[in-house]
GUDRENTOR-701485 format. One record per atom (N, C-alpha, C, O): atom name; x, y, z. Coordinates in steps of 0.1 Angstrom, whole numbers. Layout:
BEGIN
node site:CA | east:X | north:Y | up:Z
...
//
This chain:
BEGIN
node site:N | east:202 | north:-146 | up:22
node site:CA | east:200 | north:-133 | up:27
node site:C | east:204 | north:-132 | up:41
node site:O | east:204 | north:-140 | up:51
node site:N | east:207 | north:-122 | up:39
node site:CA | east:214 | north:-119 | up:55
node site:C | east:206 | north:-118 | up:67
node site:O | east:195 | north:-116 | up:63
node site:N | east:206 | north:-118 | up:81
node site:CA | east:196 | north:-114 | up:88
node site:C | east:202 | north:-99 | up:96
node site:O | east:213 | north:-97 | up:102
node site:N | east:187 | north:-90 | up:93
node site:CA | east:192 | north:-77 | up:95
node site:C | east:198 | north:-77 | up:113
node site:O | east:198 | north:-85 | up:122
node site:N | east:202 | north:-66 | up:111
node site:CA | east:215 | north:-66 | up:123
node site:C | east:207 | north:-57 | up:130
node site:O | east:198 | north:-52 | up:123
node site:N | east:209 | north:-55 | up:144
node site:CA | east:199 | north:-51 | up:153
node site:C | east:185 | north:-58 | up:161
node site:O | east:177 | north:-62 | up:153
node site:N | east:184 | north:-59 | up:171
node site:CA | east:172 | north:-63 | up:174
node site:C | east:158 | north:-59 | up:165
node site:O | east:160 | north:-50 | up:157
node site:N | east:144 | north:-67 | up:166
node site:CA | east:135 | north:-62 | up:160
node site:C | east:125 | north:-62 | up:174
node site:O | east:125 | north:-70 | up:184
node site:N | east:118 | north:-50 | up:171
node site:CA | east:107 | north:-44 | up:184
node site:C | east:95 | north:-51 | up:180
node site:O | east:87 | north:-46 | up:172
node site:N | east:92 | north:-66 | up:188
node site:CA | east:81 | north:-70 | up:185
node site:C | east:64 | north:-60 | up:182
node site:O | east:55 | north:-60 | up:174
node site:N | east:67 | north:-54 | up:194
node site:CA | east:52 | north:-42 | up:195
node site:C | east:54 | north:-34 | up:183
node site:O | east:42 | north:-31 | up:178
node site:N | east:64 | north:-30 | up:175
node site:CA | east:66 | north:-22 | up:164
node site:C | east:62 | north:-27 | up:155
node site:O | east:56 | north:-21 | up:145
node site:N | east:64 | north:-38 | up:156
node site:CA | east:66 | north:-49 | up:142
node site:C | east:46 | north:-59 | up:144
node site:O | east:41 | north:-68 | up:137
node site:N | east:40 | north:-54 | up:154
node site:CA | east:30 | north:-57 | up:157
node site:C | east:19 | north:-50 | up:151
node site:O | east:8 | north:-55 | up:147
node site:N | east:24 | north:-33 | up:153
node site:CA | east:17 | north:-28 | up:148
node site:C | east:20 | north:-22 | up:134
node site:O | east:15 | north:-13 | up:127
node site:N | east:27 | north:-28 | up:133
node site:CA | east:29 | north:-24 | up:113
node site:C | east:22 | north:-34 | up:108
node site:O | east:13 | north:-30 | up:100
node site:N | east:22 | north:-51 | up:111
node site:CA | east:11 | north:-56 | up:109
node site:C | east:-2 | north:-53 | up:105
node site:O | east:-8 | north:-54 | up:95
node site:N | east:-5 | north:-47 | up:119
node site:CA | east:-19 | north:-43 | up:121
node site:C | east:-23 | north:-30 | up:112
node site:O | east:-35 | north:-27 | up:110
node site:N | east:-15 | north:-23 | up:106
node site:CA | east:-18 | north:-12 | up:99
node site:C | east:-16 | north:-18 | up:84
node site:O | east:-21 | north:-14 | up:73
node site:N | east:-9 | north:-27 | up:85
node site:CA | east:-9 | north:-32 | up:70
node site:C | east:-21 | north:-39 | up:63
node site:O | east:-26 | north:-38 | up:52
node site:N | east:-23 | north:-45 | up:76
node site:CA | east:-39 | north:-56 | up:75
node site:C | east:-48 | north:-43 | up:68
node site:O | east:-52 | north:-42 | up:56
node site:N | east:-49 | north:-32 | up:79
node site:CA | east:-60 | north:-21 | up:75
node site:C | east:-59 | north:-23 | up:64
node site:O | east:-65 | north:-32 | up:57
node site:N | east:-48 | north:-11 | up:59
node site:CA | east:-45 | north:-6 | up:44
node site:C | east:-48 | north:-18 | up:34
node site:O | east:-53 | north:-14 | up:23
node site:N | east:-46 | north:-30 | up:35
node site:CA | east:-49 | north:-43 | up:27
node site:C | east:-62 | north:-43 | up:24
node site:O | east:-66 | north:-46 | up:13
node site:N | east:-74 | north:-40 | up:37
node site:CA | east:-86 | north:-42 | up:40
node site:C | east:-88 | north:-29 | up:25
node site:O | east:-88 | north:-32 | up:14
node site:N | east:-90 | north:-17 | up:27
node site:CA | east:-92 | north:-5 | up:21
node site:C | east:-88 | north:-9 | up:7
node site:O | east:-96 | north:-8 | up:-3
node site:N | east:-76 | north:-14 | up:6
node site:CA | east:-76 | north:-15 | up:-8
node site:C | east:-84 | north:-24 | up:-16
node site:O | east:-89 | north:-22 | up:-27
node site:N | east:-84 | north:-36 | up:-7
node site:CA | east:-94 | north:-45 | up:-13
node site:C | east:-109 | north:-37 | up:-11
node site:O | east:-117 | north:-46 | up:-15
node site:N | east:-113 | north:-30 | up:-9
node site:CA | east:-128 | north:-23 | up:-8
node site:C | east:-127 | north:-17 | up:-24
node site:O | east:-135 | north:-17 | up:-34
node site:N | east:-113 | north:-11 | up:-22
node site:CA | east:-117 | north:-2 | up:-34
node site:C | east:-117 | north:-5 | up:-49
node site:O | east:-123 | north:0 | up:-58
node site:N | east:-108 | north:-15 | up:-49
node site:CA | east:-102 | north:-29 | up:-61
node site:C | east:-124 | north:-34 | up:-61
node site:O | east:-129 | north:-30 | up:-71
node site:N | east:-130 | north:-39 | up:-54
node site:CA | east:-141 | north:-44 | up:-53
node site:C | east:-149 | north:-35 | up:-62
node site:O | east:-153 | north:-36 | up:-73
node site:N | east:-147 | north:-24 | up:-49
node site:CA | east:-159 | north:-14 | up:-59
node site:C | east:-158 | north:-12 | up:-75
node site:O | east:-167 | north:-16 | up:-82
node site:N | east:-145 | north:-5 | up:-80
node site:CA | east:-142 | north:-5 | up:-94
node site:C | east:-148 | north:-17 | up:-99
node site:O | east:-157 | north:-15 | up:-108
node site:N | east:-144 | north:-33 | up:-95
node site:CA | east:-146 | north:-39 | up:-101
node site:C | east:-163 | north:-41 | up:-108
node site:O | east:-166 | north:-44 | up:-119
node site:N | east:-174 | north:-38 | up:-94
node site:CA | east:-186 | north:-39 | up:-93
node site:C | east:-193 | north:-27 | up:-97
node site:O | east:-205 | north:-25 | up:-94
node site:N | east:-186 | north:-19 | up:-102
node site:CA | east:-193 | north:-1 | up:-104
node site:C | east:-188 | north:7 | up:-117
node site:O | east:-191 | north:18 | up:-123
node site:N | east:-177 | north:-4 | up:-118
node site:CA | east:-172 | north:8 | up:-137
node site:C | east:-173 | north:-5 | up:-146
node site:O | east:-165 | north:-14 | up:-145
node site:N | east:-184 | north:-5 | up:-154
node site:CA | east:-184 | north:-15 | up:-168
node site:C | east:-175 | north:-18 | up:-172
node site:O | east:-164 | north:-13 | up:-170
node site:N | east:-180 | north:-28 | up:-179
node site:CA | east:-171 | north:-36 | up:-188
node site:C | east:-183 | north:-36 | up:-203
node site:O | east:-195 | north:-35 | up:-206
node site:N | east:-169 | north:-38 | up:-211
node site:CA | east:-175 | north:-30 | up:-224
node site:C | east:-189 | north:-31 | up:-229
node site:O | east:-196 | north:-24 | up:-236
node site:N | east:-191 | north:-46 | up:-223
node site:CA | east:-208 | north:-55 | up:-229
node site:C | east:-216 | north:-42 | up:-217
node site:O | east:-225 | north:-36 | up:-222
node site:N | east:-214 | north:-39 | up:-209
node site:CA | east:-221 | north:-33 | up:-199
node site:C | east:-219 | north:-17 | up:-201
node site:O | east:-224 | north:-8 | up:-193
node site:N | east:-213 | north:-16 | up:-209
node site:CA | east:-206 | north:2 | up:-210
node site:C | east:-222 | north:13 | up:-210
node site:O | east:-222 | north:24 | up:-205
node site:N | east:-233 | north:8 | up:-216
node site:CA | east:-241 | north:19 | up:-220
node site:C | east:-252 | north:17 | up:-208
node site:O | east:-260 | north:27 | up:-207
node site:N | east:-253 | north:8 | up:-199
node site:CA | east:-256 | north:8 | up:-187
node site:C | east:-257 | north:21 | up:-176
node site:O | east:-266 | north:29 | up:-174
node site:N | east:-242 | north:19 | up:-171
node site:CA | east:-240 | north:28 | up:-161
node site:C | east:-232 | north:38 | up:-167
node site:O | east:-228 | north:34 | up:-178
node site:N | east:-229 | north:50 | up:-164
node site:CA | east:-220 | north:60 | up:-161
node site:C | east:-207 | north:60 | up:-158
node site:O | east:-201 | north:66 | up:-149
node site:N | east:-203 | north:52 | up:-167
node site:CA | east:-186 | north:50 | up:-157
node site:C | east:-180 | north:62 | up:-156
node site:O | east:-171 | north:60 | up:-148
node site:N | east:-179 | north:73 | up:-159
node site:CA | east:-177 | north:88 | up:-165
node site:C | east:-179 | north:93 | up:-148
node site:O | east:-169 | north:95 | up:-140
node site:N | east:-192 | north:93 | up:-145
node site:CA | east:-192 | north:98 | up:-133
node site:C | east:-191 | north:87 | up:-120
node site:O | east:-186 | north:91 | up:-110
node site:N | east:-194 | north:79 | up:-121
node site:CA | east:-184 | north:70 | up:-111
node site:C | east:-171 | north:70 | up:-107
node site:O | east:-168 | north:69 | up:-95
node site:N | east:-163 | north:71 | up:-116
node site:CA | east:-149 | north:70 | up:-117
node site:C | east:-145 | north:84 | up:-110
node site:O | east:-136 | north:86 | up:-103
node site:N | east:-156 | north:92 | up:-114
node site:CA | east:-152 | north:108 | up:-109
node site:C | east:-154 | north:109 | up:-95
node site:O | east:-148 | north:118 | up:-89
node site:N | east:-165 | north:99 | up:-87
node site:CA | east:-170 | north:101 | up:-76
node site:C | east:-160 | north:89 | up:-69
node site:O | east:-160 | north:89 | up:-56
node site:N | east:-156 | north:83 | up:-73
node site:CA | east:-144 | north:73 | up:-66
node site:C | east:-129 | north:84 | up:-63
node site:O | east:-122 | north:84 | up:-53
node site:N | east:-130 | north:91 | up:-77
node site:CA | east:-115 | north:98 | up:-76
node site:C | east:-114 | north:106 | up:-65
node site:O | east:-104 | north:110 | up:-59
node site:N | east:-130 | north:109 | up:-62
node site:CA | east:-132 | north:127 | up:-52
node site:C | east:-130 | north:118 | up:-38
node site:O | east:-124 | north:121 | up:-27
node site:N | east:-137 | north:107 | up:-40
node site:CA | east:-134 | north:96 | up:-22
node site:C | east:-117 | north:98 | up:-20
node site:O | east:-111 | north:102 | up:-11
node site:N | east:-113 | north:90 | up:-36
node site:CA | east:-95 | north:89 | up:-28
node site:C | east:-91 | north:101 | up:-24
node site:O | east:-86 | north:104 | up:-13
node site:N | east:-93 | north:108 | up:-33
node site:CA | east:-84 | north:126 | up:-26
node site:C | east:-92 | north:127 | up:-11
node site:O | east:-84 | north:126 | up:-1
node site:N | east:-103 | north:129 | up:-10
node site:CA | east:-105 | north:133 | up:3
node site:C | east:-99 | north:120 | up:13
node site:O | east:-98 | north:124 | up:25
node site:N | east:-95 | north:105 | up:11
node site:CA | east:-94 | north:98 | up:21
node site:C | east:-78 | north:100 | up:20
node site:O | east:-72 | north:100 | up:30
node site:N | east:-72 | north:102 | up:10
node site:CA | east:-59 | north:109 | up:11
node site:C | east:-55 | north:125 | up:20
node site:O | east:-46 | north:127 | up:27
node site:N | east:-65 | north:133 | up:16
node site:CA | east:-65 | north:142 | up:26
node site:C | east:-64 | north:136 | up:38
node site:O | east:-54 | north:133 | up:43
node site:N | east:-75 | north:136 | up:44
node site:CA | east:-74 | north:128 | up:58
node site:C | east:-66 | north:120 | up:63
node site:O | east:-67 | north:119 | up:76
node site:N | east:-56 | north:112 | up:56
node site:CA | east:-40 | north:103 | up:60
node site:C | east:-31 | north:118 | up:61
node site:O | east:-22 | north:119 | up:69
node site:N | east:-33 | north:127 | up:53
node site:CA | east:-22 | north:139 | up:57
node site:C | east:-26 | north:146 | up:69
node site:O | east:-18 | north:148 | up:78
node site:N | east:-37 | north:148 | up:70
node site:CA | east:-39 | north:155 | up:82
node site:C | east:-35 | north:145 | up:93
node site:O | east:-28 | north:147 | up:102
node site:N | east:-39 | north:135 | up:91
node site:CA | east:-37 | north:126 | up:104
node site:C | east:-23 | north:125 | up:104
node site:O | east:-21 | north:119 | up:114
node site:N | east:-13 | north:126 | up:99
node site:CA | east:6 | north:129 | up:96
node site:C | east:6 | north:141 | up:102
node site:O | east:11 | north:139 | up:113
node site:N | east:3 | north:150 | up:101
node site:CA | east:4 | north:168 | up:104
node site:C | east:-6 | north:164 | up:122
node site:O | east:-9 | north:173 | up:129
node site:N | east:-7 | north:156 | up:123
node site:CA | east:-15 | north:156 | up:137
node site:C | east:-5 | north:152 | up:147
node site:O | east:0 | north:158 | up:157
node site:N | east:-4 | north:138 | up:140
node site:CA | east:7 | north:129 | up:146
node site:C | east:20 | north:137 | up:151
node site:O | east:25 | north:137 | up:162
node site:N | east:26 | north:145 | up:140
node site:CA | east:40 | north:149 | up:141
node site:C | east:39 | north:162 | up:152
node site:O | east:48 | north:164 | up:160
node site:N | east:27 | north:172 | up:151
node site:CA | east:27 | north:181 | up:160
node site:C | east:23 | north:178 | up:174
node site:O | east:23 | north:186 | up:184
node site:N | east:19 | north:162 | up:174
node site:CA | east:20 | north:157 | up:187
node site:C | east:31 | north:154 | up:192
node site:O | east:34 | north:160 | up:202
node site:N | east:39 | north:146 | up:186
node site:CA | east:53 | north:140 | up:191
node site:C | east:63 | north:155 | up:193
node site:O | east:74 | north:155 | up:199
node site:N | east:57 | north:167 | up:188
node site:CA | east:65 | north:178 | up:186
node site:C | east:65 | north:186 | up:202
node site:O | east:73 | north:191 | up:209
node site:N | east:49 | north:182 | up:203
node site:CA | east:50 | north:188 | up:213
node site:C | east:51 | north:182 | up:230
node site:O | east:50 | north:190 | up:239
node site:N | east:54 | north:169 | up:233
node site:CA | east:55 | north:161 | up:240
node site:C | east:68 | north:162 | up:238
node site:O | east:75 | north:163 | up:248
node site:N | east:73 | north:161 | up:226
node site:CA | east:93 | north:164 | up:230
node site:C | east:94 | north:171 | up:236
node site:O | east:99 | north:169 | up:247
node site:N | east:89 | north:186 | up:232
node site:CA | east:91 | north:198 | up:239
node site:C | east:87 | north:201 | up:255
node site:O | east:94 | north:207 | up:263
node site:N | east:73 | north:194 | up:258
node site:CA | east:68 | north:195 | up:274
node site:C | east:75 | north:188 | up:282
node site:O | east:76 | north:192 | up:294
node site:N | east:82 | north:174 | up:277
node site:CA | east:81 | north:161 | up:283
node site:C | east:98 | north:158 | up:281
node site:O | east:101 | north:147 | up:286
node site:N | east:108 | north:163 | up:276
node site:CA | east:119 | north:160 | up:277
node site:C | east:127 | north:163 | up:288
node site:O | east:138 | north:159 | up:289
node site:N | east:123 | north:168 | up:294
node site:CA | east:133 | north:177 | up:311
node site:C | east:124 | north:164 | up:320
node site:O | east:131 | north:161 | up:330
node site:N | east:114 | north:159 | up:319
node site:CA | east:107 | north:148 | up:331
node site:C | east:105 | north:136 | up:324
node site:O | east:100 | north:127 | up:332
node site:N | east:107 | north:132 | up:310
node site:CA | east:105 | north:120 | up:308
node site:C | east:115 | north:119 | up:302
node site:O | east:119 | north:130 | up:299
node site:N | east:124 | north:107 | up:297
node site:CA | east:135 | north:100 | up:288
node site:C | east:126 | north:82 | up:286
node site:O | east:127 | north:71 | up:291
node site:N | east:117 | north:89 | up:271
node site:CA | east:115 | north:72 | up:265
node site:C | east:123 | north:65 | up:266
node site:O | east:134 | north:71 | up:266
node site:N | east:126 | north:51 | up:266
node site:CA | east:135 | north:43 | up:263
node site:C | east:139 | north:43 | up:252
node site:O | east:132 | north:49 | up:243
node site:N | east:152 | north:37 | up:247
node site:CA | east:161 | north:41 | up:240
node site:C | east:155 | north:34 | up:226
node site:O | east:155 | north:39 | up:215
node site:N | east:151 | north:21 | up:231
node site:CA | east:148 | north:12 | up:222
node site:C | east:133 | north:13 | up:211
node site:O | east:128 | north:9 | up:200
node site:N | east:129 | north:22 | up:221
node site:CA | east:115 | north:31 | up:208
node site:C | east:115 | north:38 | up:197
node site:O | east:104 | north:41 | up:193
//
């Protein structure tokens, strides 16, 4: 395999890490819970998997909501710092 061409932005490549870790963390929460909260067949007449499953599904939409809003945040920031901050600032190139 080739090695990609261009430098790599340690701090970039730092914090993709660190956001990967999160999202790893979250997923393993939610892999856990299913596992510890929706039966298994010897266990089915137990709990409610019916409404568990429903109140897990209503968590992901809403914690999906909240990753869009936080995109629609993000972008109307960088939107508007282009727009105030381009005539007095020039980021470096390499960002």
């Amino acid at each position: 395999m080739a090695a990609p061409s261009g430098g790599v932005n340690c701090e970039e490549f730092a914090e993709f890490q660190e956001l990967l870790k999160v999202m790893r963390t979250i997923d393993d929460r939610i892999v856990h819970e299913l596992n510890t909260t929706v039966p298994t067949a010897s266990f089915a007449g137990k709990i409610d998997a019916s409404q568990t499953c429903k109140q897990l599904y209503e968590s992901l939409k809403w914690m999906q909501s909240e990753l869009n809003v936080e995109e629609v945040v993000n972008d109307r920031s960088w939107k508007v710092f282009n727009e105030r901050c381009r005539i007095h600032f020039k980021p470096p190139k390499n960002e």
